[in-house]
C-alpha positions in Angstrom: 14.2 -22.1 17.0 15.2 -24.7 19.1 12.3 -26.7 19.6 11.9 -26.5 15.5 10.8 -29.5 14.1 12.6 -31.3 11.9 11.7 -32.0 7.9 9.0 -34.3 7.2 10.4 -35.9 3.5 13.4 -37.6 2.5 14.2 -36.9 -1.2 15.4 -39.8 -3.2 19.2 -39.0 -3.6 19.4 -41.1 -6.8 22.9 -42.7 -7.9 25.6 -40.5 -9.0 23.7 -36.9 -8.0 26.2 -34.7 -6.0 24.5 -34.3 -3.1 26.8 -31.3 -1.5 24.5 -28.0 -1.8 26.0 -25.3 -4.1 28.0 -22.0 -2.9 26.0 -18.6 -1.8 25.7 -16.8 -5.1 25.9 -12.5 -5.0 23.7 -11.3 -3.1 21.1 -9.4 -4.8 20.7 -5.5 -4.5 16.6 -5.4 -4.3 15.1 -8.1 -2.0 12.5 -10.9 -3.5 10.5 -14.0 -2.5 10.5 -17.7 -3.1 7.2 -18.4 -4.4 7.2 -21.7 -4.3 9.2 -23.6 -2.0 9.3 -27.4 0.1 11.5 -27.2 3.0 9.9 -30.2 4.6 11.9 -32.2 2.5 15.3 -32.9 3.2 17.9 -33.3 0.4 21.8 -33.1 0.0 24.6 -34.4 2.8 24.2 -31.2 4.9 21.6 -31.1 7.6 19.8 -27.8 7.2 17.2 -26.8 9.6 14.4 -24.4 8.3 16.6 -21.7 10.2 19.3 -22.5 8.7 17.7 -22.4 4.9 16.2 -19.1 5.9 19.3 -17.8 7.4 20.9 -18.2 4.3 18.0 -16.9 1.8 17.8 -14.2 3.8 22.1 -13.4 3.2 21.6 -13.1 -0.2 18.2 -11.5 -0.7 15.8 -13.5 -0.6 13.4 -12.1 2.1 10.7 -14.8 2.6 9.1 -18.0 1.3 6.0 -19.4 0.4 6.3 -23.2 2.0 3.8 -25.2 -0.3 1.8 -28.6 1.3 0.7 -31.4 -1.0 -0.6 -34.0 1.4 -2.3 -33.4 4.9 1.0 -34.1 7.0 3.1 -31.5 4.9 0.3 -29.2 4.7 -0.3 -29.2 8.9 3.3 -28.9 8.9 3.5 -25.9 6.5 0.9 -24.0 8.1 2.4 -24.6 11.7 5.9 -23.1 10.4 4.3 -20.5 9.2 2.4 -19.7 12.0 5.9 -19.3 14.1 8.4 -18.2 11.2 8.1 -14.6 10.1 9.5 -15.2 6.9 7.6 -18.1 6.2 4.0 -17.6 4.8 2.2 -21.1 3.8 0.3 -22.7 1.2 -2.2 -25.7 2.0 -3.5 -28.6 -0.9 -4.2 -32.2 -1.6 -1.7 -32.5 -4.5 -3.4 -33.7 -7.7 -1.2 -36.9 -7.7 -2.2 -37.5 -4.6 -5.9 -37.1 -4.6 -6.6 -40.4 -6.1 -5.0 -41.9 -3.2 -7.2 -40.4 -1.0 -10.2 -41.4 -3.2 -9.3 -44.9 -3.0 -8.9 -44.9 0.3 -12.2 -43.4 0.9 -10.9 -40.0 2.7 -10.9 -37.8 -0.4 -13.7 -35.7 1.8 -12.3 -35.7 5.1 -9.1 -34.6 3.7 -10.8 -31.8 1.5 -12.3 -30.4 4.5 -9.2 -30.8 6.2 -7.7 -28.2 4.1 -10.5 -26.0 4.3 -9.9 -25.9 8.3 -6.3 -25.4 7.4 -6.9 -22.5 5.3 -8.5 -20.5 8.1 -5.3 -20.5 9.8 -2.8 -17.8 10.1 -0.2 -16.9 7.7 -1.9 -19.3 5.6 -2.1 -17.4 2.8 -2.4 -19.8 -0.4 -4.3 -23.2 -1.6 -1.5 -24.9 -3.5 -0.7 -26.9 -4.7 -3.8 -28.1 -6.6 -4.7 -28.8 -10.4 -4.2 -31.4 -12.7 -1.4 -34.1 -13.6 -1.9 -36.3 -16.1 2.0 -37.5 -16.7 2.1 -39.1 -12.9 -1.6 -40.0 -12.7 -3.7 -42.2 -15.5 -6.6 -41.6 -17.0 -8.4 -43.8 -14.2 -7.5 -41.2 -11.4 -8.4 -38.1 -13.8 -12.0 -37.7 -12.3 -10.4 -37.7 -8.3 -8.4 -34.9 -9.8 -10.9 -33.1 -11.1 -13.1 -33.2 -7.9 -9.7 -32.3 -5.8 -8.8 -29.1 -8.0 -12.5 -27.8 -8.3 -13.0 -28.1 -4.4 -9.6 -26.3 -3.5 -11.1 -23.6 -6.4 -13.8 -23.4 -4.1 -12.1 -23.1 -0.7 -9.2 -20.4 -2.7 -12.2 -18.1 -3.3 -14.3 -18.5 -0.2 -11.3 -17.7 2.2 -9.8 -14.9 -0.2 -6.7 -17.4 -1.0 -4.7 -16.9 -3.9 -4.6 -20.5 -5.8 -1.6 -22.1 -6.6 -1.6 -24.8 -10.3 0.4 -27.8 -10.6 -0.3 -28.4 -13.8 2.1 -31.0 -15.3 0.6 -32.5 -19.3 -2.2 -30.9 -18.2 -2.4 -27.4 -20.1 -5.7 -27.5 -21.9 -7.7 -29.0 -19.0 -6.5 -26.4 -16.3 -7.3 -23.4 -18.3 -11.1 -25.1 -19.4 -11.8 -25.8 -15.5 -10.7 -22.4 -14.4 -12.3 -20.8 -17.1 -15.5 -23.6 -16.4 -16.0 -23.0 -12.4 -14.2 -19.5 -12.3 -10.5 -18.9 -11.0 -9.8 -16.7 -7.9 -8.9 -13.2 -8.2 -5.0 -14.9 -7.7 -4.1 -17.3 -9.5 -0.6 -18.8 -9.9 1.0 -21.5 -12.5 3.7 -22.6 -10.4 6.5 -23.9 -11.9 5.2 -22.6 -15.1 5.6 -25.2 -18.0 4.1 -23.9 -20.8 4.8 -22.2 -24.0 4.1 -18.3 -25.3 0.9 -19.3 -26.5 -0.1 -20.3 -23.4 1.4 -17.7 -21.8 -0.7 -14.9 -23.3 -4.1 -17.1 -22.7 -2.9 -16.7 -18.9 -1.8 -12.9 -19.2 -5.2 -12.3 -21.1 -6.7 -13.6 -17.7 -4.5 -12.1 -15.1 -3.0 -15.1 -14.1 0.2 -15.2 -12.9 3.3 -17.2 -14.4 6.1 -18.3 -11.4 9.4 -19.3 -13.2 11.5 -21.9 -11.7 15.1 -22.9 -12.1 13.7 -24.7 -15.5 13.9 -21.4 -17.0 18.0 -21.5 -16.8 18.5 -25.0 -18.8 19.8 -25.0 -22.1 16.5 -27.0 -23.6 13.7 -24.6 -22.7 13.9 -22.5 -24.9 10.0 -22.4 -24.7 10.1 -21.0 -21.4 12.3 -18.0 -22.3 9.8 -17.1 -24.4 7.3 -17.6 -22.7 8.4 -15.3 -20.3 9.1 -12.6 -22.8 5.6 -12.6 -23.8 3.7 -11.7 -20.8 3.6 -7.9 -18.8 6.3 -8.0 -16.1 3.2 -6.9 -14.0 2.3 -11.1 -13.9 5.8 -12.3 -13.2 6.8 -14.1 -10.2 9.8 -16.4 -9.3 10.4 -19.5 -7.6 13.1 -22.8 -6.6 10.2 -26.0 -5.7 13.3 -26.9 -3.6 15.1 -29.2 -3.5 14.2 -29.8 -7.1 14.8 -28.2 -10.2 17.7 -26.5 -9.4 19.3 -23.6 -11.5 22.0 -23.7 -14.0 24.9 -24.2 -13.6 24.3 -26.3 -10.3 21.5 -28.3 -11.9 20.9 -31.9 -9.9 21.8 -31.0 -7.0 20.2 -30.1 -4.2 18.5 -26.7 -4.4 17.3 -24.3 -1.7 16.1 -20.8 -1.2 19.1 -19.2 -1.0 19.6 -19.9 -5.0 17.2 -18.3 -6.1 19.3 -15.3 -7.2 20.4 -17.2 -9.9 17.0 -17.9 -11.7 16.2 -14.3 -11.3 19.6 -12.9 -12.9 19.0 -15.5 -15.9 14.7 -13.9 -16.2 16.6 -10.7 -16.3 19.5 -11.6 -19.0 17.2 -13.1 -20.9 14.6 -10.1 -20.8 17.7 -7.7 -21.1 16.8 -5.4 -18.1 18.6 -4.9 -14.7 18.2 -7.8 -12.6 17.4 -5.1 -9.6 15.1 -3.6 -11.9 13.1 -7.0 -12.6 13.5 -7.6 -8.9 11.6 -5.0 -7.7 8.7 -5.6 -10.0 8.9 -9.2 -8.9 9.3 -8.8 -5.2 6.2 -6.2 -5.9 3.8 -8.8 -7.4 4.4 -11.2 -4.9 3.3 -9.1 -2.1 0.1 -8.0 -4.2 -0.8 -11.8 -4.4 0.0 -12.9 -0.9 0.3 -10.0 1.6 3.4 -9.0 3.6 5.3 -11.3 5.4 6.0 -9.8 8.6 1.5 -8.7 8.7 -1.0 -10.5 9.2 -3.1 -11.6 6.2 -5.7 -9.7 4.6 -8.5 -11.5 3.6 -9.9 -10.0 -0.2 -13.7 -10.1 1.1 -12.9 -7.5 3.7 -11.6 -4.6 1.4 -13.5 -2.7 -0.6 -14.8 -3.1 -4.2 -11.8 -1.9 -6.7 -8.7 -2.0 -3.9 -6.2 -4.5 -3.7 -6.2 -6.3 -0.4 -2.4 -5.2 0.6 -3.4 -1.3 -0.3 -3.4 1.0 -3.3 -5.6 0.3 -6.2 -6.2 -3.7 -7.5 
């Protein structure tokens, strides 16, 4: 793409992180998808253009990526990659940290109904990422977050969206509002931070759990379990890059191309075939957003009882 432009972000590089991005890991033998991903953010001493990223995902098996807005200029910018990347779909939100900003400002509405407009688009497939954040955001900005997640609840289910959580400290008051104003047919804990308890409460919904490169550190020993304790049916897997990269390249700069390793350690841990747990994953991704290289499907135009990418929901 040579008119591509460039990222939007600058990560932080922090003192003392090694910014030089880690080597291609083994390719993997069944395909999957980054569910959760921020490639308008540059990180690390290499210049990588979304090509580039994608060229490389692509080498080891990762076949496509959700690219995730959290603001209106990364969200316009995430929906207009999408709309020319064929393994890019996109995912459009005010993120909940960034709603009381908004508020304050007095554009909280304009921006909401931005992201409605934005949702209509193509290859927008996802409202994410919304929810709740109460580690970032005091308890003065909890009601802007509240209004901010229950109106992109709203726009998931009138366009036939899936819904993707940030939920950060939060646990207890994203379930209650889902549960409270009703949760779209798919719904996604990104980046999920919980524990087996919570877990089951989201299997006993049908919500899905994405596991990041948090799952591979030594300390979350929650997550491991966590994971254990759902179906397989429910799984999904992630980077957020350029954050949270796996073990044993943790702080520095991650990308979609690493995601093999997150998945091998889901499948060590769960002791099956890491092609086996691939191709269950790279299944439940496509039943929550589509196909990559079709056009969306919106959920209101299938019939009762089907799933909107075919075969029975």
């Amino acid at each position: 793409m040579a008119d591509e432009p460039g990222p939007v972000r600058q990560r932080d590089q922090g003192a003392g992180r090694d910014l030089n991005y880690p080597p291609l890991p083994e390719p993997l033998v069944v395909a999957v998808y980054d569910n959760h991903t921020h490639l308008e953010i540059a990180d690390g001493e290499q210049s990588l253009s979304v090509a580039d990223q994608l060229d490389r995902a692509s080498s080891v098996g990762v076949r496509g990526v959700i690219q995730v807005g959290g603001d209106l200029e990364t969200s316009r910018w995430s929906a207009a990659m999408a709309a020319r990347e064929p393994r890019m779909l996109a995912a459009v939100a005010i993120h909940p940290n960034e709603a009381p900003v908004y508020d304050a400002a007095g554009t909280l509405d304009d921006a909401l109904a931005e992201i409605a407009e934005l949702a209509t688009r193509p290859r927008v497939v996802a409202i994410g990422e919304t929810g709740l954040d109460f580690f970032r955001t005091g308890p003065e900005g909890h009601a802007s977050q509240y209004r901010s997640f229950e109106a992109h609840i709203d726009i998931a289910k009138r366009n036939g969206l899936a819904l993707q959580i940030h939920d950060r400290d939060a646990h207890a008051a994203v379930i209650e509002t889902l549960l409270r104003v009703g949760a779209p047919e798919r719904t996604v804990f990104h980046c999920f931070s919980g524990d087996a308890e919570m877990a089951r409460i989201l299997a006993d919904n049908g919500w899905y759990l994405s596991f990041a490169g948090t799952v591979t550190f030594k300390n979350a020993k929650n997550l491991r379990e966590a994971l254990a304790a759902v179906p397989r049916a429910l799984l999904l897997v992630e980077t957020d890059a350029p954050f949270l990269t796996p073990a044993p390249f943790r702080g520095r700069p991650n990308a979609p191309y690493l995601l093999p390793h997150t998945l091998r350690a889901m499948a060590d841990h769960l002791e099956t075939d890491a092609t086996i747990l691939a191709t269950q994953i790279s299944s439940n991704t496509e039943l929550v957003y589509g196909r990559w290289d079709a056009e969306p499907v919106s959920v209101a135009e299938t019939q009762p009882g089907t799933s909107p990418f075919g075969g029975l929901a």
